[in-house]
N, C-alpha and C positions, 0 to 999 in steps of 0.2 A: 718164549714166555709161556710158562704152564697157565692151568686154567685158572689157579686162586690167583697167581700174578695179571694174570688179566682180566678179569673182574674187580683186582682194587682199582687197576686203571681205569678202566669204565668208571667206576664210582667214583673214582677222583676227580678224573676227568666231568663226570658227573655233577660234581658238587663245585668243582672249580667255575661250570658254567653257570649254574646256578647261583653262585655267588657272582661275577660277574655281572649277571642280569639283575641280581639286588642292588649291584653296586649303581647301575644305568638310571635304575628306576627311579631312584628320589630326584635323581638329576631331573630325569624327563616330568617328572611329578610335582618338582618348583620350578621348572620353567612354566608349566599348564599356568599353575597358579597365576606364578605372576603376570601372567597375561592376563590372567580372569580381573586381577587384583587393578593393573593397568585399566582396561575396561570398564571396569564397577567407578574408577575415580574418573573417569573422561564423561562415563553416565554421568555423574553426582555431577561433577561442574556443569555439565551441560542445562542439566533441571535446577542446579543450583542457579545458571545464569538466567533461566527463564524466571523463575518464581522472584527475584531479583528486579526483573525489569518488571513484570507482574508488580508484583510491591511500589514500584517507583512510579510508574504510570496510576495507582490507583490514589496516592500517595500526591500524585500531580493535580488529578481531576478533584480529588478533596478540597486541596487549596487553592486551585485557581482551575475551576470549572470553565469549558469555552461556553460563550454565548450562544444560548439557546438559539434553532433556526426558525424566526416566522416566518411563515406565508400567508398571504394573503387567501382567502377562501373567495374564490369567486360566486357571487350570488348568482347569476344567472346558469351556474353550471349545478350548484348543490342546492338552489333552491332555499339558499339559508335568506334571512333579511335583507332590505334594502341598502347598499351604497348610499349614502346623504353626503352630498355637497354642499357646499355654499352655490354662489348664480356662477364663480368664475372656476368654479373645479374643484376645489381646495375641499380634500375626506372631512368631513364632521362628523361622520359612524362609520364602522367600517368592520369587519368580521375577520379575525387569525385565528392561526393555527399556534394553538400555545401548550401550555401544559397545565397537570392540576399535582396533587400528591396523594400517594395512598401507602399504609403500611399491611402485611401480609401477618399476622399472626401469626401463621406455626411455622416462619422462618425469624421468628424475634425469638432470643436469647434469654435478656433479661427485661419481660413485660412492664414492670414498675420505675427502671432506670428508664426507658424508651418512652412511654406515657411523660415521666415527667422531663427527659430532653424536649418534648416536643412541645408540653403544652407551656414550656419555657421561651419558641420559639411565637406560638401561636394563642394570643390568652383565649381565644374561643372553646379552645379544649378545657374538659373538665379529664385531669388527667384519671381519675377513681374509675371511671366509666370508662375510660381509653382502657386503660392495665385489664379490668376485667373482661373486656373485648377479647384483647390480646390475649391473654392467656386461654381465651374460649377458642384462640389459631384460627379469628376471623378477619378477614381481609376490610381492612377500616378506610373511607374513605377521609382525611382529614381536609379537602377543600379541593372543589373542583375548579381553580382557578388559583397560581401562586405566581409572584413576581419572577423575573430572574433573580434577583436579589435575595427573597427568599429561598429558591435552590441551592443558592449558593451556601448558604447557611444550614440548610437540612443534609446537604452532603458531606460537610465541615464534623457533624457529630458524629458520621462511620457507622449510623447504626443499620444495621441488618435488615434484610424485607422491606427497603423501602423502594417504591417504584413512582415514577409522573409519569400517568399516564394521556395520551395527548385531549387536549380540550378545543373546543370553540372558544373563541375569547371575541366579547363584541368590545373591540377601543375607540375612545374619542381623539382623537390627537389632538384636537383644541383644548383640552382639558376643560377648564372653568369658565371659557370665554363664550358656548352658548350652552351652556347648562338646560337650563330651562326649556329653550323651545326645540335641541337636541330631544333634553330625556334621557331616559336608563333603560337597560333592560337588569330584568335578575332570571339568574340562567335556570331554566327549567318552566320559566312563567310569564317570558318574551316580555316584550316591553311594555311599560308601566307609567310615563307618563311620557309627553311632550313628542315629538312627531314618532319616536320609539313605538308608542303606545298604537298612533297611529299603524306604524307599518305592520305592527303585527295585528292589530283587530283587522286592517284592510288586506292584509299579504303581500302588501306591497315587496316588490323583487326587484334588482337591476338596477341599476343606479338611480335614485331621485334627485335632480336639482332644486334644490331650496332659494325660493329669495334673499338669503341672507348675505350680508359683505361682511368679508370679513377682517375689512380696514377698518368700515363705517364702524362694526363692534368693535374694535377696540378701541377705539375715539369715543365713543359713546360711555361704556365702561369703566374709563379712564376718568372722565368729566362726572359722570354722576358718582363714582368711587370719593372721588377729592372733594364734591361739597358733600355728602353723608360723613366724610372725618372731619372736614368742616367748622361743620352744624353741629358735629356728634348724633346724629340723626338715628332712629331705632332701626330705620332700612330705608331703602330708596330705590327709586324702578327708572328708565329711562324707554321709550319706544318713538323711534323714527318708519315713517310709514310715508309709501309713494301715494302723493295725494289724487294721481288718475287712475294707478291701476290697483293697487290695496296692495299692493308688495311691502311686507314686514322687510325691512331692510337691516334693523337691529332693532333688539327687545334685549336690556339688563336690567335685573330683580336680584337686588341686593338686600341680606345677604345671598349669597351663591354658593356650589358644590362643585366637587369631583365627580362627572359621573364613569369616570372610572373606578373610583371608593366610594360609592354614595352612602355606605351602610358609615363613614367615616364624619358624617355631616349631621347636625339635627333637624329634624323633620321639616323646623320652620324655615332652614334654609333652603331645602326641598321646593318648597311651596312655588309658585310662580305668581306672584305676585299683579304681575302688567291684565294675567289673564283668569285664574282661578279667584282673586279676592276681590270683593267688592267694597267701593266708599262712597261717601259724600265728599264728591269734590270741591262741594264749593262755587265759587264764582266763574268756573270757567261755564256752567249753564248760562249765566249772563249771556254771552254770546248766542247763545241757543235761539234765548226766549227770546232777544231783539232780534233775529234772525225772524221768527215767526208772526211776530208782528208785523215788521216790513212786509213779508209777503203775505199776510191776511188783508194788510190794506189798512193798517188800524192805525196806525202812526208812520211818519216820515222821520230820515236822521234829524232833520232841524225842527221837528216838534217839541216845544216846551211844554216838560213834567214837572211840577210843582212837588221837591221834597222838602218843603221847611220844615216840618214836625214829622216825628214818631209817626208810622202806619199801622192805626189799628184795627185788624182782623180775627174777629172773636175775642177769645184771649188775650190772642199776640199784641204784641207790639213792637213791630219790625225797626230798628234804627239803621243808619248808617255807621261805618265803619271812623269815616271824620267828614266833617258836612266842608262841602264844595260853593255853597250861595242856595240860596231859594228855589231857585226854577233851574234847572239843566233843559239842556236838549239828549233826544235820546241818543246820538250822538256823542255826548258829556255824561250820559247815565254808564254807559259799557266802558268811555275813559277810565272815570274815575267809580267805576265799581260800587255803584249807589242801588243798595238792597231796595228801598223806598221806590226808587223810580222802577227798577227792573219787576220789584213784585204789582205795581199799580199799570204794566203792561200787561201781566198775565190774566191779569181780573179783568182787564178789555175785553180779551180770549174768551172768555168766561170755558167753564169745566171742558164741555166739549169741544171746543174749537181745542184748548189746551193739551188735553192728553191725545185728541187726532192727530196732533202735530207729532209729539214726544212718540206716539206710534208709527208716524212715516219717516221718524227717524233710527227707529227701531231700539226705542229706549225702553221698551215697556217689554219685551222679552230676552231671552236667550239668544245668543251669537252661534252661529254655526260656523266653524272655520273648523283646519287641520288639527288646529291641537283640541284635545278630549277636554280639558282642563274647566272649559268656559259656564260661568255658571249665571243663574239667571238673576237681572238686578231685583232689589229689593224696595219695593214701592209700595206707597202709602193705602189701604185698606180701604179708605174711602176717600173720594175728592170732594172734600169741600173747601168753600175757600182759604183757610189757614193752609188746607197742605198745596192746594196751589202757590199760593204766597209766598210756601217756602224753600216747594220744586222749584220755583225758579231761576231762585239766585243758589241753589244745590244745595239744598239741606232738605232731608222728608225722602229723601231718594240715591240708592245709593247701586252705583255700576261699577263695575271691572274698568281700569284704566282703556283696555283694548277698546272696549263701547266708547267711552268717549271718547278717544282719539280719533277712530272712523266717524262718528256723527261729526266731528268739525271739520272732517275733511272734505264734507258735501256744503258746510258754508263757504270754503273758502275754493272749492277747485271749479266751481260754477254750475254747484247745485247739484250735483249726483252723488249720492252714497252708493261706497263700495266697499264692498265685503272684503275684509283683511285676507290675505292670503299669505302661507307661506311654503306652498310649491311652487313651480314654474308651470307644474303639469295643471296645477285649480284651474280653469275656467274664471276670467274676471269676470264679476257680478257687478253690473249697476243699476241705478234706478235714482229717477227726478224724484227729489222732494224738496228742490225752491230754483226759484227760473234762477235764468242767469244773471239778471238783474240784479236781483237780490245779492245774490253772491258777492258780485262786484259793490255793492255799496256797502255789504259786511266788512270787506276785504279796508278799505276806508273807514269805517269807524275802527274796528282793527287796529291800523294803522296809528291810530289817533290815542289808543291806548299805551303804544309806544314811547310816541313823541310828549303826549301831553298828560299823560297819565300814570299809571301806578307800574307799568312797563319798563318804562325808561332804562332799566341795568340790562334789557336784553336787547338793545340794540345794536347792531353788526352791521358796522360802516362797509356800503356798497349792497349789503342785504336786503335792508328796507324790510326787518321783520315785522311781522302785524301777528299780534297773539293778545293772549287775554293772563292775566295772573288770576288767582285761585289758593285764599287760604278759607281754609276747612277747619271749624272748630270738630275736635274728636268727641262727639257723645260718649259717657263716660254713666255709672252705676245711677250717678243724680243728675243725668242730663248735660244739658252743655255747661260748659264753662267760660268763661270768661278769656282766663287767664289758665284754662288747660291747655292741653298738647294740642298740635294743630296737623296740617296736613297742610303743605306749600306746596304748591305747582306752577307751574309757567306751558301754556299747550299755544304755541304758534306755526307758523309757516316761513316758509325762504323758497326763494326769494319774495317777498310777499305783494308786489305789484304783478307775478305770473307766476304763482306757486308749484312749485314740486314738489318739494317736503312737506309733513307736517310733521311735528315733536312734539312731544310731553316730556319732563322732566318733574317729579315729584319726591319731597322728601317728607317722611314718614316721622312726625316727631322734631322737629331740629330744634336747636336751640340756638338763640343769639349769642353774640359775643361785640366783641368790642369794637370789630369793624362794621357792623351793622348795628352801632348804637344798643345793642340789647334784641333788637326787633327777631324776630323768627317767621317773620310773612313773606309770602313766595316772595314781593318785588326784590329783597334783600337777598333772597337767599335761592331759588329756582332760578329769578331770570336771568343774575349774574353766569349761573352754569350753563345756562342755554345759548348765551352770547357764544359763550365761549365752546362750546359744541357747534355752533355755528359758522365758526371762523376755520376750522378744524377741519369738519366735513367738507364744507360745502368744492376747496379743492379737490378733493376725495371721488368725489361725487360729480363733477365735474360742472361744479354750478359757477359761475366766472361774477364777478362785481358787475354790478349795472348804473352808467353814467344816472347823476340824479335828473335829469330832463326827460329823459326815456321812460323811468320810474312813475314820478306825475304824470308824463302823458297818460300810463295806464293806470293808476289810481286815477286817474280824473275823466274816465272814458265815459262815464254815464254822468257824472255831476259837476262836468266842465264847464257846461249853459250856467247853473245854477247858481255855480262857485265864482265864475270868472274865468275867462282864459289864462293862459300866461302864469297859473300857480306855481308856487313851488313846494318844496317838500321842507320843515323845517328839519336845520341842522341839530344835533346835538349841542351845540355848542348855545345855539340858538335858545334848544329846548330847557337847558339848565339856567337862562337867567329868569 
């Protein structure tokens, strides 16, 4: 092969490879691909499946969010508020770990749509001033405290930037059942009324046990609920008190509140009624003032009082509510409720024997107990004899339900007043202001108020109650009325031959109706409720029936000589012919 023959071969040979390797190359150059191309779609599904479940989980929690986790905050560890119990364990405040809500402005989208989702959700929002927030990309708090319910609803709208961030949350789990002498707190400015109030002016920490039951409140609750619907009553209070050692046992002031929603209630349901407000009660002073009597020396139960006429002092001219005969005993003046006889004890008194009394019972200032609430009574400017005359029988002077329930509890538990409590940790307070004597022959006219007097519906077969009724005309722009609004109460004791309890039961306003003839006076309308809270508790409480021979032996311990041996207690059945 010459030289030009062998150089086309090279070049043939040349370009044959060349061609060749062209030919190789797209091969190898779509297999590359398709491998990339394989890959790139194994990606894609993969970030496809993620964003997928991404989606579907977020998708999930929208519409059905899990339940928020609380915990419990331990007071003694974080130094937050006190634990409150009832006396048997049962939380009545209690401090968690919850959540609140906030939106983040410069992760919101559309500032004006999110303003008005929300303040759709919540009307406290002014949505104008939300939108302007947000689009300032300021981080908003919209409420440091939201339900689970409500989260559930804030996540339902998808919108962007929003966050719960964790809160303190102080919850009652009794709700509305001790409103009052519980209290609230509002977050930022601790608590604000009722032993709340208390734990944070005092810092109290760690659990506090409360004297409260919380059977006896709801028995209580329940009874003063049913005659304020009743009556149709404007409101109505109930407070049971241990007549030895001052243990609030239940206090309801109706109307009542959430204080879990307290901002959800009006003010005057707020109010606490047993302890913050003051009245004239009325006739339940009767008791008082013959109390004071007796132990001055000034009259006996069987001293006959002359009320045939009108009693006129100054001005006045004191009447009876409906006349009983000529001469009572004082005895018959507390039965049946005779303004005449009760005001012509106190003028015995003359001024200062009278208000040194009303002073060692501690009627003539302010209460000092747990709750802040307590305010001081309101008493007459000068004593002369008109406002004695008509302090006595409670008008001219007006206290907190709490005041008078502790002052009767010193006639009737054998002469010691004590100071209401509602810790276990208080310190009981007492102090003589009528022997024991006295007590026990109060404890007997009492008695007598029941059986033969204006009492009578609050009688609780095997209880032997002894209490006093108490209707209150409402001073009004022109004075009293006649035929205005009243204030009915019923304040007795149980068992009433060895007392434990004392009760109040007062309705605020009531009205009669057809089974009380018209009438709106506590005996129709208090004592019936008190019977029946009596029968209620007293198993509760573990006060048992007492045979009636047992009973008179002790009603009849001091005035057995006088009376006779061998008395007995009349029946009900007795009492009504």
């Amino acid at each position: 092969m010459n030289a030009s023959a062998l150089n086309r071969f090279e070049v043939t040979i040349g370009f044959d490879e060349l061609a060749r390797k062209r030919a190789v190359r797209p091969k190898a150059e779509a297999d590359q691909a398709e491998s990339i191309r394989r890959r790139l779609l194994l990606c894609g599904a993969g970030l496809g499946a993620v964003f997928c479940a991404l989606g579907f989980r977020t998708a999930q929690l929208a519409l059905n969010p899990p339940p928020p986790v609380y915990q419990l905050a331990g007071s003694e560890s974080t130094g937050g508020p006190a634990l409150l119990e009832d006396r048997e364990g049962r939380a009545l405040a209690l401090s968690i770990k919850g959540f609140g809500l906030a939106i983040h402005g410069s992760e919101v989208w559309e500032a004006e749509e999110a303003a008005a989702k929300l303040a759709g959700l919540f009307p406290h929002i002014d949505p104008a001033k939300l939108r302007i927030k947000l689009e300032a990309g300021q981080r908003v708090v919209i409420d440091r405290v939201i339900t689970p319910e409500q989260r559930e609803e804030v996540l339902a709208l998808g919108l962007p930037g929003i966050t719960f961030p964790e809160a303190d949350i102080r919850a009652y789990p009794q709700g509305r059942l001790f409103s009052h002498v519980v209290g609230y707190q509002i977050p930022g400015r601790g608590g604000v009324t009722g032993l709340e109030a208390t734990a944070s002016s005092q810092e109290l920490a760690g659990t506090q046990r409360t004297t409260l039951h919380t059977a006896a409140q709801t028995i209580m609750l329940g009874e003063v609920s049913r005659a304020m619907a009743q009556f149709e009553a404007k409101a109505a209070w109930g407070l049971l008190l241990d007549a030895h050692s001052g243990d609030v046992v239940s206090l309801v002031s109706l109307p009542d509140f959430d204080p879990n929603r307290p901002g959800a209630s009006d003010a005057s349901a707020r109010r606490n009624r047993v302890v913050s407000d003051t009245y004239e009660l009325g006739s339940a002073f009767k008791a008082l003032t013959v109390a004071m009597a007796l132990e001055e020396g000034i009259v006996a139960l069987d001293t006959p009082v002359d009320v045939t006429s009108p009693l006129k002092v100054g001005d006045w001219s004191i009447e009876d509510y409906s006349e009983k005969g000529n001469v009572l005993s004082v005895e018959e003046i507390l039965a049946y409720s005779s303004n005449i006889g009760t005001a012509q004890l106190a003028l015995l008194m003359g001024q200062d024997g009278f208000t040194a009394a009303l002073e060692r019972f501690g009627l003539l200032e302010r209460m000092t107990t747990s709750l802040p609430e307590s305010r001081s009574p309101l008493i007459p400017r000068e004593w002369g004899p008109a406002e004695i005359a008509t302090v006595s029988y409670g008008h001219g002077i007006a206290v907190s339900p709490l005041h008078l329930t502790a002052a009767f509890a010193a006639l009737v538990n054998g002469g010691e007043q004590v100071t209401p409590r509602f810790l276990l940790s208080d310190p009981v307070e007492k102090k003589r202001v009528i022997s024991e004597r006295t007590s026990l022959e109060l404890r007997r006219a009492l008695r007598a108020v029941v059986t033969e007097g204006t009492g009578s519906f609050a009688e609780a077969e095997g209880f032997y109650v002894i209490g006093k009724t108490a209707t209150a005309d409402k001073p009004g722009a022109g004075g009293y009325n006649d035929k205005g609004p009243l204030i009915s109460s019923f304040i007795g004791a149980f068992p009433g031959h060895d007392p434990r309890y004392v009760m109040l039961i007062s309705l605020d306003e009531p009205k009669g109706n057809a089974s009380t003839y018209g009438y709106a006076t506590a005996g129709w309308t208090a004592a019936p409720a008190f019977k029946r809270a009596v029968e209620r508790l007293a198993p509760v409480l573990g006060v048992m029936p007492t045979p009636e021979d047992q009973a008179a032996d002790a009603f009849l311990t001091v005035l057995g000589a006088r009376d006779g041996a061998g008395a007995t207690l009349p029946t009900a059945e007795e009492n009504s012919r």
